[in-house]
Backbone as CSV, one residue per row, in Angstrom:
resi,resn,N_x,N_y,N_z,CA_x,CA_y,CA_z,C_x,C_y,C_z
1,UNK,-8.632,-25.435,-19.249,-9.870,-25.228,-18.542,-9.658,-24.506,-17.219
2,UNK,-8.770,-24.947,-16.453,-8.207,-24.101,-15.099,-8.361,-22.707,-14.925
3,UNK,-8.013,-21.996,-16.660,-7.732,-20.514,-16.381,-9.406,-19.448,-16.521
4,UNK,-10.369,-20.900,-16.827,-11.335,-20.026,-16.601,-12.299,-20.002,-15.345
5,UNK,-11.506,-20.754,-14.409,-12.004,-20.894,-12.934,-11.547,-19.529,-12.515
6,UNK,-10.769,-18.517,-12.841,-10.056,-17.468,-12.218,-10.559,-16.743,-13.158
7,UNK,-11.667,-15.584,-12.276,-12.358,-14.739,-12.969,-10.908,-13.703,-14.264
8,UNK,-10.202,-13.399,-12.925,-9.264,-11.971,-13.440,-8.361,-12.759,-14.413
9,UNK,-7.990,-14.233,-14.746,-7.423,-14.980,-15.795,-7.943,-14.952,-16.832
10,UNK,-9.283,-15.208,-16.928,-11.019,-15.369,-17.786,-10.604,-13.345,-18.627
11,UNK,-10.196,-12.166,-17.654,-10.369,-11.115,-17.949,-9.362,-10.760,-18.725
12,UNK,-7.905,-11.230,-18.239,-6.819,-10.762,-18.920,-6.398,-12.077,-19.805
13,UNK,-7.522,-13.092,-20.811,-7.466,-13.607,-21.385,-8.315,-13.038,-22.641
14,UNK,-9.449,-12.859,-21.843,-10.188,-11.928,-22.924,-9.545,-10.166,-23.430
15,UNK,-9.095,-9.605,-22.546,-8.278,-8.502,-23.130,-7.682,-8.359,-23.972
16,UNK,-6.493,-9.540,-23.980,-5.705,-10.217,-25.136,-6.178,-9.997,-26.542
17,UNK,-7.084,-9.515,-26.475,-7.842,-9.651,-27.993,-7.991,-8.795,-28.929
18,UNK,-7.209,-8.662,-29.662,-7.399,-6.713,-30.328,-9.202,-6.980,-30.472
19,UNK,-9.141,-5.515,-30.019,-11.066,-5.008,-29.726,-11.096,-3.275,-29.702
20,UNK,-11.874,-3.058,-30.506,-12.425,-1.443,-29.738,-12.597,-1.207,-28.648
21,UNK,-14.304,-2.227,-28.573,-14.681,-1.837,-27.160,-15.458,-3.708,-26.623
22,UNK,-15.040,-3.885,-26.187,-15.541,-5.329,-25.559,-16.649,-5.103,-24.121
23,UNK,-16.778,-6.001,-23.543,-17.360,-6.373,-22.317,-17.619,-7.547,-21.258
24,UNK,-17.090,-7.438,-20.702,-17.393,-9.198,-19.384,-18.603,-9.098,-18.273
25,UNK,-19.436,-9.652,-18.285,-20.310,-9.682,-17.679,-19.926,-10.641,-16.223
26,UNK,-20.536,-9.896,-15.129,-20.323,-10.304,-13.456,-18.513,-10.434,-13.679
27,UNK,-18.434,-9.282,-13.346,-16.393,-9.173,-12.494,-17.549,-8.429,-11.229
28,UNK,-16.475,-9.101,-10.167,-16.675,-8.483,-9.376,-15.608,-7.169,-9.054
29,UNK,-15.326,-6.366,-7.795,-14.147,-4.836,-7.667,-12.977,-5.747,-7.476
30,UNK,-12.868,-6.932,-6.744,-11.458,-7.777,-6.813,-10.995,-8.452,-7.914
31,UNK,-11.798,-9.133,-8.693,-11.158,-9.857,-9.909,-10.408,-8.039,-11.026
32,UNK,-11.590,-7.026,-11.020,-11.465,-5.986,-11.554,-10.065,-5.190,-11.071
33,UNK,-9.948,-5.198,-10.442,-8.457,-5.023,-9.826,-7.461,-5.194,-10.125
34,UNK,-7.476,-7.211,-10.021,-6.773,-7.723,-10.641,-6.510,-7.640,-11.759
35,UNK,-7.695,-7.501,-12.646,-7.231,-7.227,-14.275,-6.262,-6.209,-14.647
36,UNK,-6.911,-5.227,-13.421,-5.605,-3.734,-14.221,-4.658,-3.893,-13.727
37,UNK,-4.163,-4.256,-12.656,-2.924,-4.570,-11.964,-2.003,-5.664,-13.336
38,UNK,-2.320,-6.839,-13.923,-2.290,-7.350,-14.499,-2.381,-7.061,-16.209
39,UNK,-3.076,-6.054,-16.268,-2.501,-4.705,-17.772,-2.012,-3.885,-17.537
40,UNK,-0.880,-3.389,-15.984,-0.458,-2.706,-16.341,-1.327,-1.112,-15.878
41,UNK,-2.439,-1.177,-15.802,-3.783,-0.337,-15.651,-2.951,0.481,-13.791
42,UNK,-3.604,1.678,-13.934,-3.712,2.663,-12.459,-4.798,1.961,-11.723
43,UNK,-4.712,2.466,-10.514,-5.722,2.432,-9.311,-6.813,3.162,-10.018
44,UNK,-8.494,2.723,-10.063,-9.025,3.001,-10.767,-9.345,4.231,-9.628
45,UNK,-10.328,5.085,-10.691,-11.113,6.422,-9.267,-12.736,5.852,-9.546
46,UNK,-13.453,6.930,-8.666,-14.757,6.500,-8.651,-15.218,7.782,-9.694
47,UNK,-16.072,7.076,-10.565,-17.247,8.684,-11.444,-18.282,8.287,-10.851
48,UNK,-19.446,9.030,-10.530,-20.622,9.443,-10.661,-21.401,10.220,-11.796
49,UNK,-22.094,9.372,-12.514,-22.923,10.454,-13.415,-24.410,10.663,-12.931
50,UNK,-25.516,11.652,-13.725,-26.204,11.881,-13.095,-27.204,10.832,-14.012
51,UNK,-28.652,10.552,-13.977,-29.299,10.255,-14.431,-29.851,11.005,-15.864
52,UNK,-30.413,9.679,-16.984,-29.880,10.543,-18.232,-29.102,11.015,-19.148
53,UNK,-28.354,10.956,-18.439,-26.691,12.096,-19.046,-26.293,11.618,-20.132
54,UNK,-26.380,12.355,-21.281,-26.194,11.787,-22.988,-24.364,12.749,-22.735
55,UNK,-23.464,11.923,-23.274,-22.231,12.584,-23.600,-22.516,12.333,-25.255
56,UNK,-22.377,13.722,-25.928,-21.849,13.654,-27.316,-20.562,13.066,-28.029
57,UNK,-20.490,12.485,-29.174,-19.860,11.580,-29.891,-18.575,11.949,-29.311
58,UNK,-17.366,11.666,-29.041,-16.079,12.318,-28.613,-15.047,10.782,-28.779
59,UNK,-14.037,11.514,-28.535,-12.599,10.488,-28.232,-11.822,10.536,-27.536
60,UNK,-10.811,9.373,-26.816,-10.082,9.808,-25.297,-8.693,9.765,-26.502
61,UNK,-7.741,10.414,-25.873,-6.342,9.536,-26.010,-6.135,9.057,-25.203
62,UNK,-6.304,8.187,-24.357,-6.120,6.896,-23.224,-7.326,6.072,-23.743
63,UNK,-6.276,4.630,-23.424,-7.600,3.482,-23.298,-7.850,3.525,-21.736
64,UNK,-9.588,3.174,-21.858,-10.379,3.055,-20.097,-10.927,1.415,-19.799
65,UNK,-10.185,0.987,-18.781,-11.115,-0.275,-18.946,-12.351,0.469,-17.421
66,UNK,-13.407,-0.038,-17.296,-14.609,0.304,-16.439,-15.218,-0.667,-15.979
67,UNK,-15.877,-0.710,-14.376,-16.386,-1.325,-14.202,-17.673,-1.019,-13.053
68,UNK,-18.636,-1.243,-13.593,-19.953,-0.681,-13.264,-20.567,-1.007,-11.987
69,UNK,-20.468,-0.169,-11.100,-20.939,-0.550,-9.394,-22.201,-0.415,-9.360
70,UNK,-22.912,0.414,-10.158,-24.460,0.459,-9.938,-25.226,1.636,-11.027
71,UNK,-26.171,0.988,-11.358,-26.642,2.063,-12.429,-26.506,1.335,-14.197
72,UNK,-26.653,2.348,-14.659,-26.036,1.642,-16.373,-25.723,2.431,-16.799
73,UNK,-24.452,2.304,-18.248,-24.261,3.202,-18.970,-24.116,2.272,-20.538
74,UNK,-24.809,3.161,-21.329,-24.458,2.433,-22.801,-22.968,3.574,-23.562
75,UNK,-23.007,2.438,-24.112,-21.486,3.249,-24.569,-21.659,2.789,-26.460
76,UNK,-21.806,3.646,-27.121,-22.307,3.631,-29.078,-21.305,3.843,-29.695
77,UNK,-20.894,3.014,-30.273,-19.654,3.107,-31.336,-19.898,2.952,-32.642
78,UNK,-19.432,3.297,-33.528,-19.869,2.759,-34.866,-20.326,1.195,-35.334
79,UNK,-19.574,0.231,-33.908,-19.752,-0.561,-34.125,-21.280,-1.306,-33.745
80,UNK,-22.033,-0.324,-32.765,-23.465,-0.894,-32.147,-23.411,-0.571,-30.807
81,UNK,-24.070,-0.443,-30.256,-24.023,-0.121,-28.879,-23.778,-1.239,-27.665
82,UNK,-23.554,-1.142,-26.718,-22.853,-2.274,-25.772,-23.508,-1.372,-24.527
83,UNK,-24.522,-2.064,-23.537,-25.106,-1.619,-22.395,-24.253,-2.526,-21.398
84,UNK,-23.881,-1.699,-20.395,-23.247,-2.350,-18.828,-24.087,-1.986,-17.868
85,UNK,-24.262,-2.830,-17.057,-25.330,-2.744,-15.974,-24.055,-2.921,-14.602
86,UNK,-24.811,-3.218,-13.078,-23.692,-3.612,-12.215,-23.406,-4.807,-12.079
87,UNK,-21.369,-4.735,-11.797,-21.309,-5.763,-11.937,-20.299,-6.311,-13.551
88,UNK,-20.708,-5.105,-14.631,-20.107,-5.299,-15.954,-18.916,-4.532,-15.780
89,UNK,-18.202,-5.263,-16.867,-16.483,-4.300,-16.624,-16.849,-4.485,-18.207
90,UNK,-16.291,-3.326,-18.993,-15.981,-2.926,-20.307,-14.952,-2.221,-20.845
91,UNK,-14.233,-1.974,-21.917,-13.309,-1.402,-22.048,-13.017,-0.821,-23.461
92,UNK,-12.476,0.471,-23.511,-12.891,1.113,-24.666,-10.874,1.364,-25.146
93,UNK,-10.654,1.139,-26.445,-9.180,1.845,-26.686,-9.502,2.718,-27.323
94,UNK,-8.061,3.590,-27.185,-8.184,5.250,-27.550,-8.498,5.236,-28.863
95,UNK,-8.953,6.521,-28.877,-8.798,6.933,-30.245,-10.627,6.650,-30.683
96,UNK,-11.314,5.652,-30.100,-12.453,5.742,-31.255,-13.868,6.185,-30.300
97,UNK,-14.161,6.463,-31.946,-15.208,7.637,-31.694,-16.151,6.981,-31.052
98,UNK,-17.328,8.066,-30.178,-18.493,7.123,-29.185,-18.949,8.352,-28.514
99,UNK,-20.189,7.488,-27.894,-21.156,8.913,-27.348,-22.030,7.749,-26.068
100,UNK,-21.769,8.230,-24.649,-21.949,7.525,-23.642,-23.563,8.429,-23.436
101,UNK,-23.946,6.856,-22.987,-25.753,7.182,-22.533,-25.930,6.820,-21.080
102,UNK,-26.101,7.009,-19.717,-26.256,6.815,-19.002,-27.942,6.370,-18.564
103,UNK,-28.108,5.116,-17.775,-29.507,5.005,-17.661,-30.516,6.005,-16.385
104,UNK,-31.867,5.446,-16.486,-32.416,6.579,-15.551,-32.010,6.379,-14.194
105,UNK,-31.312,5.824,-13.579,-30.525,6.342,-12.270,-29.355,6.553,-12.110
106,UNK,-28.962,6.858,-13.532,-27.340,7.601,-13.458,-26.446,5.853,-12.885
107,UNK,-25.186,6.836,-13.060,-24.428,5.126,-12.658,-22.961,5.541,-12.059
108,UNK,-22.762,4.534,-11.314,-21.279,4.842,-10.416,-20.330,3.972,-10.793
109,UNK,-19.040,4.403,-11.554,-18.448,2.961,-12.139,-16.821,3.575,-11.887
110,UNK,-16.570,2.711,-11.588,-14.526,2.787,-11.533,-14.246,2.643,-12.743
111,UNK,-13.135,3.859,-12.921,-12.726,3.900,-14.302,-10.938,3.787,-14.121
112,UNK,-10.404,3.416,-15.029,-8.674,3.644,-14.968,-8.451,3.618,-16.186
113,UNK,-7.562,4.560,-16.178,-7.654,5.488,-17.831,-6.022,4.996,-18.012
114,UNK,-5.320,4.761,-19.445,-4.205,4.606,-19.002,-4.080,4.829,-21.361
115,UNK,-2.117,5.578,-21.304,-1.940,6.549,-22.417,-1.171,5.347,-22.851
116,UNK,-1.615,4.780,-24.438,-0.607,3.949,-25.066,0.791,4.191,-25.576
């Protein structure tokens, strides 16, 4: 029970999990930190998208874990779509296919991209 008093424990417990694309609802930028520090993950950077902004179906070779400072973005996989608002950290592994929807005030989210 202890390890789910510790948000970034709660995160790199749930990671653990073979997944496409998952999601944790309320990380805050410190527990989020902690998680990548703790996978291994880069210093994340900041994106800005604009409002609207449809990205067509595509694929990374890096997995991204993300975490959403303000705004929304849906992210569509074959598997169903998964909306992050602020506040959500999500995380996508390479390789699968998806097509990012951004909501109507665009969204600002730390990303750290990292090559398996």
């Amino acid at each position: 029970m202890s390890s789910f008093k510790n948000p970034a424990r709660l995160a790199a417990l749930l990671y653990s999990f073979a997944a496409s694309l998952y999601k944790v609802t309320t990380m805050n930028e410190d527990s989020f930190r902690a998680s990548l520090a703790a996978g291994g993950y880069p210093e994340p950077e900041l994106i800005e998208r604009e409002a609207n902004l449809f990205n067509e179906r595509h694929t990374h070779d890096f997995s991204v874990k993300a975490l959403v400072l303000d705004g929304q973005i849906s992210v569509i996989t074959d598997d169903g779509t998964t909306t992050c608002c602020a506040g959500d950290e999500f995380s996508l592994d390479s390789g699968i296919p998806h097509c990012e929807q951004y909501g109507p005030q665009g969204a600002r989210v730390l990303v750290s991209r990292i090559t398996p």
